[in-house]
N, C-alpha and C positions, 0 to 999 in steps of 0.2 A: 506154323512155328510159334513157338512161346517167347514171352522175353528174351677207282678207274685210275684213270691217271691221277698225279696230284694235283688238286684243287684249294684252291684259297679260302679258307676258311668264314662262315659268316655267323654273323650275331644268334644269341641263344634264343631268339625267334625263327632259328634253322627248322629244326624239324615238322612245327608245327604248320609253317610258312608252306617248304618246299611242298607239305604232302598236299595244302590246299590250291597252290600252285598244277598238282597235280592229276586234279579234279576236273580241269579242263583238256576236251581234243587233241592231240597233238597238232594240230590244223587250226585249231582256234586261237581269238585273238589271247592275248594274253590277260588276265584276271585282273577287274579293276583295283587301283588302289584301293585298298582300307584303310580307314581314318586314323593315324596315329599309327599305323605300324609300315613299314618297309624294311627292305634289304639292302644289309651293311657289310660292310668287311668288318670281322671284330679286331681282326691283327693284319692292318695293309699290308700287302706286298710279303706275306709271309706264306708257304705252303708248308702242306702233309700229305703223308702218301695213303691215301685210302682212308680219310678218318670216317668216322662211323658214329663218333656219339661225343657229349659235349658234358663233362659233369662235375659240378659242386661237390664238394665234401661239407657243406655248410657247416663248416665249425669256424666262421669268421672270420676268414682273411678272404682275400679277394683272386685268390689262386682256384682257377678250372684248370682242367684235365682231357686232354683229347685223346681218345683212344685210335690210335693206328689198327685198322683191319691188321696191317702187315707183320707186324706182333709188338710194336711199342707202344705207352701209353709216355704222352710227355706233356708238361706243364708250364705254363704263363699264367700271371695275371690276366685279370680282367682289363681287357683294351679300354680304356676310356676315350680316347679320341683327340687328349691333349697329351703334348713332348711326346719322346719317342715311343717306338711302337715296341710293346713288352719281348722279348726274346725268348724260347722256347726252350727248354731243357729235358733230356729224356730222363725219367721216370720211373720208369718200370720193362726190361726190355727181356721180351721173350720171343725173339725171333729164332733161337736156338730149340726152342720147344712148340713152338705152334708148327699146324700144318696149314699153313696158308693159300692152298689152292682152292678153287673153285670160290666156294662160298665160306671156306674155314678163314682160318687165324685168330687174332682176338675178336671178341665177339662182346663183350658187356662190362663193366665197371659199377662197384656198388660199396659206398661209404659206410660203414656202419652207423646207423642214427647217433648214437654216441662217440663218434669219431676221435672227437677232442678229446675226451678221456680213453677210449678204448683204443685205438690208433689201427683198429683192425679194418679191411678194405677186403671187397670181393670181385675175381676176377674171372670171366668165362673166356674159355678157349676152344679150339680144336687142337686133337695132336694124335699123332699117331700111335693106333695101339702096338706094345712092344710085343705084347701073345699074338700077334700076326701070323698067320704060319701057312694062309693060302687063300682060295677062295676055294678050294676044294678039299681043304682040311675038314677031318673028320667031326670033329668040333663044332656047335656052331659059334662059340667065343672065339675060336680061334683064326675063322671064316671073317670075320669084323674088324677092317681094317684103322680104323677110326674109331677115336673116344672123344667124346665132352667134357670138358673138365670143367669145375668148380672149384675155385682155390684161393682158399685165405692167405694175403698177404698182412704183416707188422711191420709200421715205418716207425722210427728214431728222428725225432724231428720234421724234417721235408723230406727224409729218403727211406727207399724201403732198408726194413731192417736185413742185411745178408743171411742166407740159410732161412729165413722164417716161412716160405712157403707152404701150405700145412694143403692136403687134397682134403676135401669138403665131400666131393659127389664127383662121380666117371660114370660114364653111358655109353657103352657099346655102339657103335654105330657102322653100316657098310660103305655109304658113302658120304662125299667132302660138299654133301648139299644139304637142303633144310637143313639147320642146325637149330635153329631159331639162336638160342642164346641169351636170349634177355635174362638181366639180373636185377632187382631193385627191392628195395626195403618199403615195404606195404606202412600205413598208416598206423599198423598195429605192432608194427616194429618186425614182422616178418618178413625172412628172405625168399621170394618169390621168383621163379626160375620157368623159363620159356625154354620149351622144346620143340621141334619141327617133327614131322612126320617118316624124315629119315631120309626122303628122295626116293622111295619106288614110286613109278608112276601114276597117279592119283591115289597112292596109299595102296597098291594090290598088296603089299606084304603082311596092310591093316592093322598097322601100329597106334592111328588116330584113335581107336575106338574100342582098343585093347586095355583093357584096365588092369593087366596086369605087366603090362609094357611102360617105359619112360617116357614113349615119343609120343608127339602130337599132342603135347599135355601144358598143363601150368602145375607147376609144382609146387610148394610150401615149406617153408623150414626153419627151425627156431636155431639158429647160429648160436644162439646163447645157453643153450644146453645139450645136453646128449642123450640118447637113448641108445639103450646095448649100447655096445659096440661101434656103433654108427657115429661120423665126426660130429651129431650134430641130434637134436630133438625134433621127435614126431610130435607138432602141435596139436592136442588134446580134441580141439576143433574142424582139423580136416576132414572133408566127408569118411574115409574111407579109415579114417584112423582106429575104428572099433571092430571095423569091418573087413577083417584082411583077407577073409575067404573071395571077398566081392571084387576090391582092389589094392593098390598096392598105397600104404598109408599114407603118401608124401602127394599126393596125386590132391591139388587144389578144384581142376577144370581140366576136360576132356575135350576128343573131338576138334583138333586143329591139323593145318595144313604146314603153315611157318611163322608161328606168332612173335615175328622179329623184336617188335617195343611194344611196352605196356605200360601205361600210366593211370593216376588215382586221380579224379574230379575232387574238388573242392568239397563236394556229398559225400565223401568214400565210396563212390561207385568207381570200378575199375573197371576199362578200357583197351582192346589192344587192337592191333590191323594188322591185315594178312593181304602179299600178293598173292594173286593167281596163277591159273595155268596160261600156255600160248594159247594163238589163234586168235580167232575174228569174233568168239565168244568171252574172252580174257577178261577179267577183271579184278579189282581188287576194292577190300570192303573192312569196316568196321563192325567191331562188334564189344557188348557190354561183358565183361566176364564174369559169371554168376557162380557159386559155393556149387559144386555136384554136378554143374550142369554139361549139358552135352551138346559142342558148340557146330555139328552138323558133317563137318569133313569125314568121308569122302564122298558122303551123299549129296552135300550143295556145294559147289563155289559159288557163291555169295549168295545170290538168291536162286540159281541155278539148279536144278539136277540135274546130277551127273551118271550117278546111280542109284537102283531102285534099293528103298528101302528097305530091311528086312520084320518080318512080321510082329517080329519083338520092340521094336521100336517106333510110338508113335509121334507122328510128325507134330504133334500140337506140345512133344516135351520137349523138341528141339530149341536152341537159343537162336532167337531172330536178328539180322544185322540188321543195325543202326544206320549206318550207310553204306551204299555201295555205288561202284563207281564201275561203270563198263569202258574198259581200255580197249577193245580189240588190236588187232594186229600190231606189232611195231613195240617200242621199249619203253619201258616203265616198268615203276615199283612205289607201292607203300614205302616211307622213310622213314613214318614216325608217330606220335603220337602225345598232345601235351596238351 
């Protein structure tokens, strides 16, 4: 290889904490402290129902945003820890539009770099497709129960603006699993977009590695322009953007299973982690995400084969994980990445 219920919310050393919390046995002692950092309540005694992500708009105030899986996004201050504890307000509430079962609902939150001037915010979901018409409709669009969406919201001060939700990106999907969903603005001011593999099992439908499919991908996109048609511009620089016979231009990195969060090092090297499948071989792993590269699903989970390679693909141009973590049996999951 080549290079639940609701819970009380903790400090924005959440995801990076939980997932290294989650590096050890379930059987094992608990991870010694690290020097300077531990685990807080950022808002006491305050819950949410299923939150999922924790994010700045860094345009300078001191207001985060918690994303509700269940389909609200709502907002506090930053807890400081002295007088009272900040009070939460919803935000953005799409529980009339999400499909919130299994693994859907809201799924990612993404500020425009420019926020404070542009007031523009990026939202991913799941929701039901309305061209739904069966699983045995003649169709395959119409066989596709479920769509991804990608949807610019405009706020008016601290609230969203009424009616400005603009669709961005929708992806056909059959089922309410892998979704991935990640959203976040790259270093380069690009909107970068995580996809799952769709949920057949270990990828038989072969979405992962389908270059002319959406799923199992990371995807790229310049918000601030357009191309045709399209809500939005094909950045000049995507591998595949010259190249549409090969794949489809928006296609950043290939080859995933459910690239839930992805984050950028201090290097501009970019980052994401994936859980695995059950069983007594389960695990779950890190990996560096590279321009074109091809990140192994459904041929490895994590350092694993699962399946044999096909003759066109050699294993020395695969992307190797950074780390990996063998769970076997029993529950867990990647949380995060930062």
């Amino acid at each position: 290889m080549r290079r639940s219920a609701p819970i009380s919310t903790v400090c924005l050393f959440a995801s990076l904490l939980v997932a290294l919390m989650l590096v050890a046995p379930a059987t094992a002692e608990p991870p010694p402290e690290r020097k300077g950092v531990r685990l807080v309540e950022a808002w006491p005694d305050i819950e949410f129902k299923e939150p999922s992500e924790v994010v700045s708009p860094r345009d300078g105030t001191d207001d985060l945003y918690v994303v509700e899986k269940s389909g609200r996004i709502k907002t506090l201050p930053k807890g400081r820890g002295v007088g009272p504890v900040p009070q939460p307000r919803t935000f953005l509430d799409l529980t009339s539009q999400v499909a919130a079962q299994a693994q859907g609902g809201v799924l990612g939150l993404a500020f425009h770099p420019r926020y404070a001037e542009t007031r523009r915010l990026y939202v991913s979901y799941l929701a039901k497709n309305p061209g739904y018409k069966g699983a045995r409709a003649p169709a395959l669009a119409d066989r596709l129960q479920f769509r991804l969406v990608v949807a610019e919201f405009r706020t008016s001060g601290t609230s969203i603006t009424p009616g400005s939700q603009r669709l961005v990106l929708q992806i056909l999907k059959r089922f309410p699993i892998h979704q991935a969903g990640g959203v976040a603005f790259g270093p380069d001011g690009m909107l970068y977009i995580s996809t799952g593999d769709g949920g057949s099992k270990n990828d038989k439908d072969g979405e992962a590695q389908n270059l002319k499919g959406w799923l199992g991908k990371i995807l790229r996109i310049d918000v601030d322009g357009r191309t045709g048609r399209l809500g939005y511009a094909i950045p000049p620089d995507n591998p595949f953007a010259s190249k549409p016979a090969v794949g489809l231009p928006q296609i950043w990195a290939y080859g995933f299973r459910n690239p839930w969060r992805f984050a950028w090092g201090t290097d501009g090297r970019m980052w994401t982690t994936e859980p695995g499948t059950t069983g007594a071989e389960s695990r779950e792993w890190v990996t560096e995400v590279l321009k074109g590269g091809n990140h192994g699903w459904p041929y490895y989970e994590g350092t694993r084969p699962i399946r044999p390679l096909p003759p066109t693909i050699d294993p020395g141009t695969l992307v190797p994980r950074a780390f990996e973590y063998v769970r076997g049996p029993g529950d867990g999951g990647t949380a995060g990445v930062a």
